[in-house]
N, C-alpha and C positions, 0 to 999 in steps of 0.2 A: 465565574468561569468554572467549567469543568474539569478538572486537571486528570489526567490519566498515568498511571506508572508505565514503565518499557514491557512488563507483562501483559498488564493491560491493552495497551499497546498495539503491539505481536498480536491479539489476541481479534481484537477490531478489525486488523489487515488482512490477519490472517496467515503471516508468517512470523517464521521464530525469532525469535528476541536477540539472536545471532544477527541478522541480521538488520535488525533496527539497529544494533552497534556498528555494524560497517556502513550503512549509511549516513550514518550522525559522524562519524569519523572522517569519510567522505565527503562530507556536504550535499550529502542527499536526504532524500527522504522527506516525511513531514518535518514541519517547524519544529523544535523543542526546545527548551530552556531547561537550565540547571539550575535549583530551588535550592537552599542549603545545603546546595551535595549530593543531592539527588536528581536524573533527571526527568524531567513531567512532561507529560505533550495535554494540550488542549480540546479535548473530544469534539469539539464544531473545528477546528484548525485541520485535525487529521483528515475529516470527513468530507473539507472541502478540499485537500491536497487529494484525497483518494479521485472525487469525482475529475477535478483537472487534472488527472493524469493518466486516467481510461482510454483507453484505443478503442478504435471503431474502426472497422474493419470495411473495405470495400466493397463493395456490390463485386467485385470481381473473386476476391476473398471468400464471400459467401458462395459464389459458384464452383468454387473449389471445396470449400467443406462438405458444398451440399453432395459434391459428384465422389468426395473420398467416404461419404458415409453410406451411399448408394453401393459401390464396390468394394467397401472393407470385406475382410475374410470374417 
């Protein structure tokens, strides 16, 4: 296994390490486990909570982006 630290982490997601802490407090977020104290997350674990929890946006969605980038100032 690959184990990763909360910098680490942050760093993969792509947000701050602040919030890896409110969602492990939460019970959100990826899986993690607390290793002697420390706590680690799983680089294939994170990777697959990242892709099961992508939104995908509707065909209706998109004709809204496409029509506010068409008219933005």
């Amino acid at each position: 296994m690959n184990f990763l630290t909360t910098k680490e982490t942050a760093s993969l997601v792509r947000r701050p390490e602040s919030t890896l802490r409110r969602w492990r407090s939460a019970g959100k977020g990826p899986p993690c486990y607390k290793l002697e104290g420390q706590w680690a997350y799983v680089k294939e674990e994170v990777i697959e909570w990242v892709r099961a929890n992508r939104i995908t946006f509707s065909v209706r969605d998109e004709h809204f982006e496409r029509e506010a980038a068409r008219v933005s100032l």
